[in-house]
C-alpha positions in Angstrom: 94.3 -63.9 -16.4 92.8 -62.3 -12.8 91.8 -58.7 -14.1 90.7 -57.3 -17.6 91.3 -53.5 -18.5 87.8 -52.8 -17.0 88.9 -53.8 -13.6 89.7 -51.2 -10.9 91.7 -52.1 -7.5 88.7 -51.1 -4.4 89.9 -48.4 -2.8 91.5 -48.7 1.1 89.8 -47.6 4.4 92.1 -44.9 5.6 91.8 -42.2 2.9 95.0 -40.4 1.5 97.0 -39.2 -0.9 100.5 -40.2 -3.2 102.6 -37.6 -3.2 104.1 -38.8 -6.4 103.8 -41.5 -8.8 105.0 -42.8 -11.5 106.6 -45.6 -14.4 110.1 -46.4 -13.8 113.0 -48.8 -15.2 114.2 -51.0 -12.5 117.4 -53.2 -13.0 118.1 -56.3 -11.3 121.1 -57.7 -9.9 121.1 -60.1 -13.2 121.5 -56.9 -15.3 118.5 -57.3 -16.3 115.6 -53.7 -17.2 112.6 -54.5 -16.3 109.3 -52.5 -15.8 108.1 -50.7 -12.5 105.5 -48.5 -11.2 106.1 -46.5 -8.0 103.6 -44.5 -6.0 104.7 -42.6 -3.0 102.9 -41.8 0.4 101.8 -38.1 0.7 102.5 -39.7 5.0 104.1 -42.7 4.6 104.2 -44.9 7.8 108.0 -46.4 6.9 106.3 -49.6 5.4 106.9 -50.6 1.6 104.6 -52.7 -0.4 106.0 -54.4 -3.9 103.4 -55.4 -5.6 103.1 -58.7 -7.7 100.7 -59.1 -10.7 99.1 -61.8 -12.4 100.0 -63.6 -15.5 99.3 -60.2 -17.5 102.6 -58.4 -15.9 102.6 -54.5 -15.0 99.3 -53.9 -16.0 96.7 -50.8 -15.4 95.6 -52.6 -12.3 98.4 -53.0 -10.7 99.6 -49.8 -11.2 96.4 -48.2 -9.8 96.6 -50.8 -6.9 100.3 -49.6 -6.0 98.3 -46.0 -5.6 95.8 -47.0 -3.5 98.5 -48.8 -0.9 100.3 -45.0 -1.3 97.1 -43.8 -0.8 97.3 -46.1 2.9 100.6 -44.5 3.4 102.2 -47.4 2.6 105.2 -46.9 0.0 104.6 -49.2 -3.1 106.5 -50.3 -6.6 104.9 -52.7 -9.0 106.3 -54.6 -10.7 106.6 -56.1 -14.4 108.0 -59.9 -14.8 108.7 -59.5 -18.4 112.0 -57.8 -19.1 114.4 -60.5 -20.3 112.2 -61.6 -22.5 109.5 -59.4 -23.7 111.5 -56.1 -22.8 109.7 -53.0 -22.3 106.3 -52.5 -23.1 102.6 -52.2 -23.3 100.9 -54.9 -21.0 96.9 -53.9 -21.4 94.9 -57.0 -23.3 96.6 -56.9 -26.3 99.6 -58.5 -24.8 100.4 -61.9 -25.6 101.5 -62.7 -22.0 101.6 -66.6 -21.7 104.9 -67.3 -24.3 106.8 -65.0 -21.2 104.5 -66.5 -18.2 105.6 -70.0 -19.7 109.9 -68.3 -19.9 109.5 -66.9 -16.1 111.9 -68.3 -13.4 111.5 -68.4 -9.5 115.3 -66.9 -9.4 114.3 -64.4 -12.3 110.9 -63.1 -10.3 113.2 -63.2 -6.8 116.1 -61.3 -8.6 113.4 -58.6 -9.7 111.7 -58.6 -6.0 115.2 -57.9 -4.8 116.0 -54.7 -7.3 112.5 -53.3 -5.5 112.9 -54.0 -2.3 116.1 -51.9 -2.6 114.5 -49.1 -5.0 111.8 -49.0 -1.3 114.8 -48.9 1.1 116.5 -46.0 -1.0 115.8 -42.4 -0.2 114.0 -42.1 -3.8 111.8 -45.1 -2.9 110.6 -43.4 0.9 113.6 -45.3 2.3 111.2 -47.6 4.3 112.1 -49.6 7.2 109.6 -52.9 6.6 109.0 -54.3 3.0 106.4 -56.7 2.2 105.0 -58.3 -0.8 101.2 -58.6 -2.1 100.6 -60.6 -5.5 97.2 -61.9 -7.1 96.9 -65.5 -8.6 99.9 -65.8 -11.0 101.7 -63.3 -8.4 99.9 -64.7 -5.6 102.0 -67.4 -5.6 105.4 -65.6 -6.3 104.5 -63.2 -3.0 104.6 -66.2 -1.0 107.3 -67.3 -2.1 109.7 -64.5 -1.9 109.6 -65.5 1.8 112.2 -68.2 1.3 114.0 -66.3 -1.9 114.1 -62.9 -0.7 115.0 -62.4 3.2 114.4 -59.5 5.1 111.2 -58.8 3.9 108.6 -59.0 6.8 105.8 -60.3 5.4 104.3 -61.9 2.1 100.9 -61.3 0.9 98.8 -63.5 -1.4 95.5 -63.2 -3.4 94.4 -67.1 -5.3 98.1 -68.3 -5.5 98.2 -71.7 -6.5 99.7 -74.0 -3.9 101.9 -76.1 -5.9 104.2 -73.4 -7.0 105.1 -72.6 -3.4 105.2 -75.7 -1.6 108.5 -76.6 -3.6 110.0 -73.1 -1.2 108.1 -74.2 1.9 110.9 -75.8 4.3 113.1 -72.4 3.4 110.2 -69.7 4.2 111.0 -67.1 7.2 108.9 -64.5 6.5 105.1 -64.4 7.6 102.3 -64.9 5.1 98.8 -64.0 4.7 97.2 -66.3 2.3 93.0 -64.4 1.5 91.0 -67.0 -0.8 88.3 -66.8 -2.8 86.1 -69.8 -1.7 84.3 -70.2 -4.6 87.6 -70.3 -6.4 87.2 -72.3 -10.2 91.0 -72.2 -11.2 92.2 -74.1 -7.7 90.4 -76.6 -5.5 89.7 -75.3 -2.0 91.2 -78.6 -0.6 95.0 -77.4 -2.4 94.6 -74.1 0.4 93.1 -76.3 3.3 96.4 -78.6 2.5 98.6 -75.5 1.6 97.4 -74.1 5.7 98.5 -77.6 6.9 102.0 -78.2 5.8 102.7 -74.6 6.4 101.4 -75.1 10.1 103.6 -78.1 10.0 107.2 -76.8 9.1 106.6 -73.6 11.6 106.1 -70.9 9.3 104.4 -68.3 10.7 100.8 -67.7 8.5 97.0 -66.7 8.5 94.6 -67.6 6.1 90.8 -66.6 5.1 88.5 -67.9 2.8 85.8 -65.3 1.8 83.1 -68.3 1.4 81.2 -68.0 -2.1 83.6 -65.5 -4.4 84.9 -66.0 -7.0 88.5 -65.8 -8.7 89.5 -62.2 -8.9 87.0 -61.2 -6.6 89.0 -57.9 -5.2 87.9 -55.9 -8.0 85.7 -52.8 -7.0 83.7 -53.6 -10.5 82.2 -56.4 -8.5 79.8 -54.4 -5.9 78.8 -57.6 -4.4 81.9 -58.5 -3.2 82.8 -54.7 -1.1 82.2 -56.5 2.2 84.9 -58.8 1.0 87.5 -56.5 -0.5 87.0 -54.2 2.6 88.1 -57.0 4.7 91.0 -57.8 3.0 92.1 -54.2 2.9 91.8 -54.4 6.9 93.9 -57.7 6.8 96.7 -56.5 5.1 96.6 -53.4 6.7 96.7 -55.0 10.2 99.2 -57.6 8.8 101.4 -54.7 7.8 100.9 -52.8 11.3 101.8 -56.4 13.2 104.7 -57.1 10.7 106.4 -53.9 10.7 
């Protein structure tokens, strides 16, 4: 897993406020009740952000995380992956996440992107003119690819995905991505991105990557104080990948 209950999302550069947030029920197109958490911009800017978590599902983090991009006036939702077959429920470290991790499909995490997407183009959502995705590891690696299973979003944002899950989506990606990895990464070789930033470079799909030399896995965590410099430059990334993208 990326982040234990200790861990806390670092906060953005442009300080704000939510004007609302809270849990939700979400239903896909599928039928299927899932989890959600939505946090809406006291000034939104018309951009929506659904957030993606790791292996863990809607956890605290994640939650916090969608109301720090509120915070950015950036409408967010996170979301959980476990409604078919865990159904609704607590997701802190007690939960025995892998038996549902293992039980997730690409079509089942796209049909769930889909249902909020829609909840952020709906007046209840902030009815937001550009959607993007941002996910971490596990999620990392379903942002990206919700750029060939989910179009019109305008951009895909991911945090230590692995490579292999996405390059199976690769040829059918339209929507930018901004890949941010941790250099000193132990759960995926550095050489997976480098070749990952090739192929994509290769089939025309519109990307940026950064590697932020030396940290670790699961380094955007504002428990770890000697990585600020590197969580305040990813804040500014997707922040300016938002602004280019919207």
């Amino acid at each position: 897993m990326c982040y234990s209950d200790k861990a806390r999302p670092p906060l953005p550069p442009i300080g704000g406020a939510a004007a609302d947030q809270g849990e939700m029920t979400l239903h896909a197109a599928d039928s299927n009740r899932f989890m959600a958490y939505f946090a809406r911009a006291a000034k939104p800017t018309g951009a929506g952000m659904v957030v993606m978590p790791d292996v863990r599902g809607l956890h605290h983090f994640y939650k916090e995380l969608a109301q720090r991009f509120a915070e950015a006036g950036i409408d967010a939702v996170a979301i959980d992956y476990f409604g078919r077959t865990a159904g609704l429920g607590d997701r802190s470290d007690s939960f025995e996440y892998m038996p549902h991790v293992e039980k997730t499909t690409p079509e089942g995490i796209a049909a769930d992107t889909a249902a909020a997407m829609a909840y952020l183009k709906s007046k209840d959502g902030g009815a937001v003119k550009a959607v993007f995705t941002v996910g971490f590891c596990f999620g990392g690696s379903n942002s990206w690819n919700q750029s060939a299973l989910n179009p019109g979003l305008n951009g895909c944002i991911g945090f230590y995905g692995r490579p292999p899950r996405s390059l199976p989506f690769i040829d059918k990606m339209k929507a930018p991505l901004l890949l941010l990895i941790a250099g000193a990464d132990a759960a995926t070789p550095r050489e997976q991105f480098i070749e990952f930033d090739r192929k994509l470079s290769e089939v025309g799909v519109p990307h940026e990557m950064h590697i932020y030399e030396g940290a670790p896995h699961s380094f955007f965590d504002r428990t770890y104080e000697q990585w600020k410099e590197a969580c305040d430059d990813a804040w500014r990334r997707m922040l300016a990948f938002v602004k280019k993208h919207s």
